[in-house]
C-alpha positions as CSV (number, residue, x, y, z in Angstrom):
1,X,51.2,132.7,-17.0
2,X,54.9,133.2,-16.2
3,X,55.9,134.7,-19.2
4,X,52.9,136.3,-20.1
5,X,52.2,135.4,-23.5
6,X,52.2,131.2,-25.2
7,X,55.3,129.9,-26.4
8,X,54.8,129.5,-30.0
9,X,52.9,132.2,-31.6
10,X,51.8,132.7,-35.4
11,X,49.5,134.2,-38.3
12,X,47.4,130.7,-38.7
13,X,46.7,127.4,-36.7
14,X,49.1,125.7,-39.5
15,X,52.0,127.9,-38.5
16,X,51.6,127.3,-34.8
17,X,51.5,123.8,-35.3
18,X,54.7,124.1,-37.4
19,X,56.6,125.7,-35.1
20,X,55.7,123.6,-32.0
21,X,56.8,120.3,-34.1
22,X,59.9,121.6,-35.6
23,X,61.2,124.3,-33.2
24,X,62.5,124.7,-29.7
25,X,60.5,127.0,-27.1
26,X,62.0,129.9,-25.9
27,X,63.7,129.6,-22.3
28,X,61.1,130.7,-19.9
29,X,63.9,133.2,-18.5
30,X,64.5,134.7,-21.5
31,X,61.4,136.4,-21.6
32,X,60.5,137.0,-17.6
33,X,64.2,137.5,-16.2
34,X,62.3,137.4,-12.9
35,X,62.3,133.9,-13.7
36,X,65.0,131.6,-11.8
37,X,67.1,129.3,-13.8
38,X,66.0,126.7,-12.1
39,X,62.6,126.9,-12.5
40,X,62.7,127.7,-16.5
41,X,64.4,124.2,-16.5
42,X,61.7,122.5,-15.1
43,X,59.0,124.3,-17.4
44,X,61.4,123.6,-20.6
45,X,61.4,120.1,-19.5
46,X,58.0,119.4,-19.1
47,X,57.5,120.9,-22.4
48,X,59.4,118.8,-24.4
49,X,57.8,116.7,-27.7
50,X,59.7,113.2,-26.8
51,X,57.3,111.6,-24.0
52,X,60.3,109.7,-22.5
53,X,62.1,113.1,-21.9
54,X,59.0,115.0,-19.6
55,X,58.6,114.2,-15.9
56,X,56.8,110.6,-15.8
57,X,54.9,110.7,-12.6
58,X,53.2,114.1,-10.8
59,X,55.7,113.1,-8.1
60,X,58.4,113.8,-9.1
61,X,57.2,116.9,-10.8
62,X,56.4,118.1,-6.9
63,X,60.0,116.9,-6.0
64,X,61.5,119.4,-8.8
65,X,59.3,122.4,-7.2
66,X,59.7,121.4,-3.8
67,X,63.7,121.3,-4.4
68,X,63.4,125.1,-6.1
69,X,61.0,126.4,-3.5
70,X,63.4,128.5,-1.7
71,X,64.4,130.3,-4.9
72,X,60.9,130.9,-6.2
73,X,59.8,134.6,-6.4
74,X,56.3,135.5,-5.0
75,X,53.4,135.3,-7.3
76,X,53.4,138.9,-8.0
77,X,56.7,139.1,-8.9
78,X,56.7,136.2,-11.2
79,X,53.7,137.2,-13.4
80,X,54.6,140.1,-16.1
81,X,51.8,142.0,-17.6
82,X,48.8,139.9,-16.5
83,X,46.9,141.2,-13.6
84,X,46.6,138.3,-10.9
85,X,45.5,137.9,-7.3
86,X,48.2,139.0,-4.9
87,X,49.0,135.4,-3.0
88,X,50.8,136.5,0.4
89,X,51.3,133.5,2.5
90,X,55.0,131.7,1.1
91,X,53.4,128.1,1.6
92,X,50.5,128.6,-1.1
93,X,53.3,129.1,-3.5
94,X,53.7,126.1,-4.7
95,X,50.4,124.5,-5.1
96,X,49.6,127.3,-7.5
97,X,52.8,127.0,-9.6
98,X,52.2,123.3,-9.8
99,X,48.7,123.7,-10.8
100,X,49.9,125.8,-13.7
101,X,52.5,123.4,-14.5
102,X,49.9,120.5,-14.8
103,X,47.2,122.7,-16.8
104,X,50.0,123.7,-19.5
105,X,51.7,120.0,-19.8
106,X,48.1,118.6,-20.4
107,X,47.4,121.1,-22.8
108,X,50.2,120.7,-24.8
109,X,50.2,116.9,-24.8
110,X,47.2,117.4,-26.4
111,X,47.9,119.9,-29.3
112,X,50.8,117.6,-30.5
113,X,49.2,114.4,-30.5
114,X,46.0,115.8,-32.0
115,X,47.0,117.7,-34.7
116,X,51.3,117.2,-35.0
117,X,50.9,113.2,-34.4
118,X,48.2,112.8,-37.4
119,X,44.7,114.2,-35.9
120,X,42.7,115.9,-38.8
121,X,41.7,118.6,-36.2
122,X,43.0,120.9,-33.1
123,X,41.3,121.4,-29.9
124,X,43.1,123.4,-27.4
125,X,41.8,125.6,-24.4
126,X,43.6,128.5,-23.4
127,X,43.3,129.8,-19.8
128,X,41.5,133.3,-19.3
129,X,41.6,133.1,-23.0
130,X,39.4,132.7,-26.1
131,X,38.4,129.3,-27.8
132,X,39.5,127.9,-30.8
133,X,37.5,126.2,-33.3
134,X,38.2,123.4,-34.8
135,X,39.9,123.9,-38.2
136,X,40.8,121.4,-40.5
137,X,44.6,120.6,-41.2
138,X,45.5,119.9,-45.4
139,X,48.7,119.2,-46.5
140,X,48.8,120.3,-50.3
141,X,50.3,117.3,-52.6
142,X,53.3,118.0,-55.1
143,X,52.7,117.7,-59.0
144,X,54.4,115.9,-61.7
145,X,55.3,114.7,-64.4
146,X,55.9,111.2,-66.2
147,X,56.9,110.9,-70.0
148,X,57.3,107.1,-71.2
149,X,58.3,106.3,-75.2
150,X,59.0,103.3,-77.1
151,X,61.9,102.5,-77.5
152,X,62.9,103.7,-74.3
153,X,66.0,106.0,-73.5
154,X,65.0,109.0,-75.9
155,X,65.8,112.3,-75.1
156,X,63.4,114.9,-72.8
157,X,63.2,118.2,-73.3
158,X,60.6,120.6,-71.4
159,X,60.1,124.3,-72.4
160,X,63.4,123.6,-74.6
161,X,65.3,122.2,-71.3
162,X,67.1,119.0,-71.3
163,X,65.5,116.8,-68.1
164,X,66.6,113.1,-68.7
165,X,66.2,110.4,-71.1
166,X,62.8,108.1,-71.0
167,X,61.0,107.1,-68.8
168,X,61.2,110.2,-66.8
169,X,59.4,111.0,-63.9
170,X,60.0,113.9,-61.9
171,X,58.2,117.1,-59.9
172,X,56.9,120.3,-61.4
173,X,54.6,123.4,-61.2
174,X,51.7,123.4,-62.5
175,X,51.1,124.5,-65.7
176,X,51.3,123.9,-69.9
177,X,54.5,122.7,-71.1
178,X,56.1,122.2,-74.5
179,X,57.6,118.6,-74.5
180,X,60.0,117.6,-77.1
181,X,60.6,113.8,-77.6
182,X,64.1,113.0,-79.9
183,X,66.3,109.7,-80.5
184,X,69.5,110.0,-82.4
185,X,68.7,110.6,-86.4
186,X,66.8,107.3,-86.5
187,X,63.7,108.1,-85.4
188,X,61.5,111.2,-85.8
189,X,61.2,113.8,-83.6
190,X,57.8,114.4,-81.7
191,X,56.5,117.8,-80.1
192,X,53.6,117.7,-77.7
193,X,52.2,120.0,-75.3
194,X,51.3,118.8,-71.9
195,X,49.2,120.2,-69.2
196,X,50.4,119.9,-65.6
197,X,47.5,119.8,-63.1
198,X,48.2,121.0,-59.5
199,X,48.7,117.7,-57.1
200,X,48.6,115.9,-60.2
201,X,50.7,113.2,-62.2
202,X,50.8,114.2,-66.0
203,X,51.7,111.4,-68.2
204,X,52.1,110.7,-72.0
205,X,53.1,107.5,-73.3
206,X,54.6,108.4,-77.0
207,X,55.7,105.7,-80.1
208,X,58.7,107.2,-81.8
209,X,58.3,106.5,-85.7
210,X,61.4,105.7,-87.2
211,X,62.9,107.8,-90.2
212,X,64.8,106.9,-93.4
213,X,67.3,109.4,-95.2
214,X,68.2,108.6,-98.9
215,X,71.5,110.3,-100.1
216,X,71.8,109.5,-103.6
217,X,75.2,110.4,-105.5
218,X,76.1,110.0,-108.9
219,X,79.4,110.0,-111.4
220,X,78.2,112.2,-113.0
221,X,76.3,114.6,-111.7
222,X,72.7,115.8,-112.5
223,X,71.3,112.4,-113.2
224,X,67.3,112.4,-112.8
225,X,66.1,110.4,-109.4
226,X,62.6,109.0,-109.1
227,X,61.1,107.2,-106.1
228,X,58.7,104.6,-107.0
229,X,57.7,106.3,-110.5
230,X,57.7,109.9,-109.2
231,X,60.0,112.5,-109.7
232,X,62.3,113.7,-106.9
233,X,64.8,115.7,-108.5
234,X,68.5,115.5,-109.7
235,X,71.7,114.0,-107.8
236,X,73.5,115.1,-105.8
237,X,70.1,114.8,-103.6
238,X,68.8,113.7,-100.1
239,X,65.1,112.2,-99.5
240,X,63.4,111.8,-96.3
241,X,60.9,108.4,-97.2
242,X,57.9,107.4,-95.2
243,X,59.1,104.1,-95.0
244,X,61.7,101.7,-95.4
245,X,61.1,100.3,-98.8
246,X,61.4,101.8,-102.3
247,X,61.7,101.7,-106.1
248,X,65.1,103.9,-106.8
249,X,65.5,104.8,-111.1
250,X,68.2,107.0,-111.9
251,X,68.5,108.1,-115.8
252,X,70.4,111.1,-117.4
253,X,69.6,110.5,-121.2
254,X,69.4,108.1,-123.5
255,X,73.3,108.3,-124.5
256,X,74.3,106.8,-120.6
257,X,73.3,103.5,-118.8
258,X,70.0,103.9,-116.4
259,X,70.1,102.1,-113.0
260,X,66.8,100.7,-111.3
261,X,66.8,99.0,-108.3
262,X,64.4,98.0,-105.1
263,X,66.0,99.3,-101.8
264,X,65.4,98.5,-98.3
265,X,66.4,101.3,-95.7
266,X,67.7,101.3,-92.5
267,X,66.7,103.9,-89.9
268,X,68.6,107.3,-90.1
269,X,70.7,107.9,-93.1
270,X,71.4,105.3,-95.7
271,X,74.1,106.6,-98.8
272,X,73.5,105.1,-102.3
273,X,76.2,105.8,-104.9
274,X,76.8,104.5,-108.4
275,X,78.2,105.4,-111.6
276,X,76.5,105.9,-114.7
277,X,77.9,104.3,-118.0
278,X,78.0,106.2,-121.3
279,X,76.4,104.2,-124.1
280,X,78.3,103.6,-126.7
281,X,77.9,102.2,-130.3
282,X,80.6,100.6,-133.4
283,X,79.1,101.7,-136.7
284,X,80.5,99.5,-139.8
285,X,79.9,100.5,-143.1
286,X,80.9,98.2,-146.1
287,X,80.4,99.5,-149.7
288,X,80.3,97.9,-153.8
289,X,82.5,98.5,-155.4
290,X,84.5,99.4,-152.0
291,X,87.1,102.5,-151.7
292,X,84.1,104.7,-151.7
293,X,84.8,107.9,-149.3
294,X,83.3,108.1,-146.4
295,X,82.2,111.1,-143.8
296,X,80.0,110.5,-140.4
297,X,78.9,113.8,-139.2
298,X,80.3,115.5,-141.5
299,X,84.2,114.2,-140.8
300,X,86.0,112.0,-142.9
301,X,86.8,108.5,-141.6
302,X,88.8,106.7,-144.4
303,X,87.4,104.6,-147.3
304,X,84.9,101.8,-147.3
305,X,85.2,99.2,-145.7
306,X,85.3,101.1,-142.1
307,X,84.2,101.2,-138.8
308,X,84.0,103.8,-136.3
309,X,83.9,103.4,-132.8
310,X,82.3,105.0,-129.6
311,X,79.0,106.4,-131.6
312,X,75.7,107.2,-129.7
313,X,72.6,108.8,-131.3
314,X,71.8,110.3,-134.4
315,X,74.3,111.1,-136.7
316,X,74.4,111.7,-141.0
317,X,76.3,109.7,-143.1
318,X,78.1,110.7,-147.1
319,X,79.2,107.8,-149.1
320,X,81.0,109.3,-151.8
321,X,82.8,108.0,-155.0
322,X,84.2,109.6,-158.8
323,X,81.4,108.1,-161.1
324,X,79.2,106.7,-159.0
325,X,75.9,108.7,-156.9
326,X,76.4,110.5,-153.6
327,X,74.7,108.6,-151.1
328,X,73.6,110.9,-147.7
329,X,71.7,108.9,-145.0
330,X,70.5,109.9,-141.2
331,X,71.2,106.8,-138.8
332,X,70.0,107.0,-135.4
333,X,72.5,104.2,-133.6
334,X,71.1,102.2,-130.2
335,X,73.2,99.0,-130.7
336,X,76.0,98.0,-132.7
337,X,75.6,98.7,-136.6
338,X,76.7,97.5,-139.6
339,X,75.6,99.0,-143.3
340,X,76.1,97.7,-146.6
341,X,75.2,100.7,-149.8
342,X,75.5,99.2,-153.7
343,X,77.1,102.0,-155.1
344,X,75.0,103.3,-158.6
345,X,77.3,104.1,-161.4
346,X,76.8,107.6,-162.7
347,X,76.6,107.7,-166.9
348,X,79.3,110.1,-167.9
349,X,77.4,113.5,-169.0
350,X,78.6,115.2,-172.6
351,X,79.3,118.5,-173.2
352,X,80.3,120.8,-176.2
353,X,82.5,122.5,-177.5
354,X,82.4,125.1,-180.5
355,X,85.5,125.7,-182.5
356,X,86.0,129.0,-184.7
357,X,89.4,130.2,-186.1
358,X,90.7,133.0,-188.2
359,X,92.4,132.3,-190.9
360,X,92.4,128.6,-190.3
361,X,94.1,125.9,-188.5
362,X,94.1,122.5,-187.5
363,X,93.1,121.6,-184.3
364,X,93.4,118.4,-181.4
365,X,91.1,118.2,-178.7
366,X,93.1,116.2,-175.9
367,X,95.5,115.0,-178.2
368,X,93.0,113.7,-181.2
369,X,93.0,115.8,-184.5
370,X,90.0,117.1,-185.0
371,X,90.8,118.5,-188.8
372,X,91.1,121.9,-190.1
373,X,88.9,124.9,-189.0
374,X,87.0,126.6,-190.4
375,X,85.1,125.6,-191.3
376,X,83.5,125.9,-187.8
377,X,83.1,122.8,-185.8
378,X,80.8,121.2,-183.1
379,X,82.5,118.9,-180.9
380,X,81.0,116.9,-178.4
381,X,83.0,116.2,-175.5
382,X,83.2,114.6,-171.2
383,X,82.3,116.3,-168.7
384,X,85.7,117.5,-167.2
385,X,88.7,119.2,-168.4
386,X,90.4,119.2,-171.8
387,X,93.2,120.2,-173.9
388,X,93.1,122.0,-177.4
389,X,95.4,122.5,-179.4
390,X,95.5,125.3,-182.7
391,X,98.1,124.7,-185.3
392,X,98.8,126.9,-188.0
393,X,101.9,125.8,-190.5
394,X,101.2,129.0,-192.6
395,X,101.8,131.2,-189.4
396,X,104.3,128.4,-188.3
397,X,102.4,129.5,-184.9
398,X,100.8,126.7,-181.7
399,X,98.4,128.2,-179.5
400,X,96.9,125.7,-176.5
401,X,93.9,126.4,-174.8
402,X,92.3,124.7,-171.0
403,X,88.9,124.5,-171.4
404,X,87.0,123.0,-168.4
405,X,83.0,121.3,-169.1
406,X,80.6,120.6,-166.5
407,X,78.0,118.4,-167.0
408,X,76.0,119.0,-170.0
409,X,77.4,122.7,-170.9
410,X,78.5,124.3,-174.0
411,X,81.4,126.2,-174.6
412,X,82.5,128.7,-177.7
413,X,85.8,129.0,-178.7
414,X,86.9,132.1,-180.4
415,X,90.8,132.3,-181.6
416,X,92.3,134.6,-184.0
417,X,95.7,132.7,-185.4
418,X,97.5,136.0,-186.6
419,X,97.5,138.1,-183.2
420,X,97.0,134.9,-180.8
421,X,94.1,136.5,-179.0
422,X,91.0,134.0,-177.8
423,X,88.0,134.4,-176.2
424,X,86.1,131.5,-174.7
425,X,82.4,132.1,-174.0
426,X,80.0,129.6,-172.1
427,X,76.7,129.5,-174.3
428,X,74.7,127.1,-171.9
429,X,74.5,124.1,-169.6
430,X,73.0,122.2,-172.9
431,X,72.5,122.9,-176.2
């Protein structure tokens, strides 16, 4: 009525009630300047929210007025805008004012302890004014959310955010989120998504599994890896095992060592390395009669007895000897050998040898006379090479002659004494 309008004003109920608990009221005189100081103290005061700080007994309320009589404007001057019955006589002043005063301090006692100090609903009474209904007051609850794991302090990530380490509480909007779960390299990671009801607590309770690596390394490389009896690959390689137990066999052919082993893995990454050994083999070969020549894959060794080192798989073997049969063998080695081979004599083969001379002479095969040619002569000789010898003491003339017989052959000599010339013809491999 003073100023002409309340002292709080606002879109809702809510934001009235809002502003009369948390702000100040405007100073009477600052919107009625027709308004003495004086007297905008006393309204201020009686408005105040702290009970101990308002005028505690009507008295002393009527003191105050009484005190600020003399500086009170009449009635007309004091009310702005509002049209009000033009008081004349001084002395009904101040029951008037103080009749305001009461109706506004009862009014807003009310308001704040119904609705600011915890009552559900508002009841006020304006003068010459409207009435307001009563209108419920809700105070909207926060949301959030709560992520728990086992084992605790794993890492929390929401929408790709870092937020903490478990358990995690904490407000948010409403909404779906993406939560990620991680802890270290030992245990595997876990993606979720989680929906965030409004004035609700969200809350997932996750078991993080724990993972096992396998690095495997070999010396040397490329060495075949298979985890109980399947096939992973070849080293250098890295597994990722559902569990913490295994069969491990590495193998790289039958010429190296093969390891096979049961493993138990830690969580996170566990490094296996080993070297694989060559296989290797000694090879002794003992012969009768000995000194026989000997050749292992096709390179010569020495002579029976022998033994060669450092051998691994298949290889051929050549036993050789003059007079005696070639002996050729395939040997496939997976331990430490030793061979013993009788040696078979070989009969000596014969060949031939046909002798015809013009005029005459005598003639030695490899030193021994064979007599006087012609007429012609058939001479059986060894396989091998020989010597002949024509003499002729008419012609005083010697004429020697290599002749060379393989096996079984025969061979035609053809030698003319008086001019020297010869002609050795090969008739066939036996005769």
């Amino acid at each position: 009525m003073v100023c002409g309008r309340l002292p709080f004003e606002g879109d809702t109920l809510i934001n009235i009630a809002v502003k009369q608990k948390t702000e100040t009221p405007p100073g009477p005189r600052t919107l009625n300047p027709k308004v003495s100081e004086e007297l905008s103290q006393l309204i201020l005061r009686c408005m105040e929210k702290e009970k101990n700080k308002r005028y505690q007994k009507a008295e002393n309320l009527l003191t105050e007025l009484k005190n600020i009589d003399k500086g009170i404007p009449t009635t007309d001057r004091l009310i702005a805008e509002i049209e009000f019955e033009k008081v004349t006589p001084r002395k009904h002043l101040v029951p008037l004012v103080l009749l305001f005063i009461a109706i506004i301090t009862i009014a807003g006692y009310l308001f704040y302890d119904k609705v600011l100090q915890g009552g559900k609903k508002e009841k006020s009474t304006m003068i010459a004014g409207p009435t307001i209904q009563e209108t419920p007051v809700l105070t909207p609850q926060p949301s959030y959310i709560e992520i728990n794991s086992v084992p605790e302090g794993a890492d929390v990530y929401v929408d790709n955010k870092f937020e903490g380490i478990t358990p995690l509480k904490y407000e948010i909007s409403p909404g779906t989120y993406e939560i990620r779960i991680k802890k270290d390299t030992e245990y595997k990671e876990i993606t979720d998504d989680l929906e965030v009801n409004a004035e609700e607590t969200s809350s997932r309770n996750y078991t993080l599994n724990p993972v096992y690596f396998l690095e495997i390394d070999t010396i040397p490389e490329g060495a075949y890896v298979k985890i109980d009896g399947n096939y992973k690959g070849s080293t250098p390689i890295k597994l990722e095992l559902p569990r913490s137990t295994c069969q491990l066999r590495i193998e790289k052919g039958e010429e190296w060592s093969y390891i096979d082993e049961s493993l138990t893995l830690n969580p996170g990454i566990n490094s296996f390395e080993r070297s694989l050994k060559r296989i290797m083999y000694s090879l002794s070969i003992k012969t009768y009669p000995p000194e026989a020549r000997v050749l292992i894959g096709g390179e010569p060794i020495g002579t029976s007895p022998v033994k060669k080192m450092d051998l691994f798989g298949n290889y051929n073997i050549k036993i050789e000897k003059e007079g005696y049969r070639t002996i050729e063998e395939s040997i496939t080695l997976e331990s430490d050998t030793e061979k013993t081979y009788d040696l078979i004599k070989l009969e000596p083969k014969v060949g031939k040898i046909i002798l015809k001379v013009h005029p005459y002479a005598n003639v030695f095969i490899d030193g021994k006379e064979i007599g006087e040619v012609p007429p012609t002569k058939i001479q059986e000789v060894k396989e091998g090479k020989h010597t002949i010898e024509f003499i002729s003491k008419k012609l005083n003339k010697k004429i020697t002659v290599e002749v060379e017989i393989r096996g079984e052959e025969t061979k035609e000599i053809r030698m003319n004494m008086e001019t020297g010339k010869r002609e050795i013809v090969k008739l066939s491999l036996k005769q």
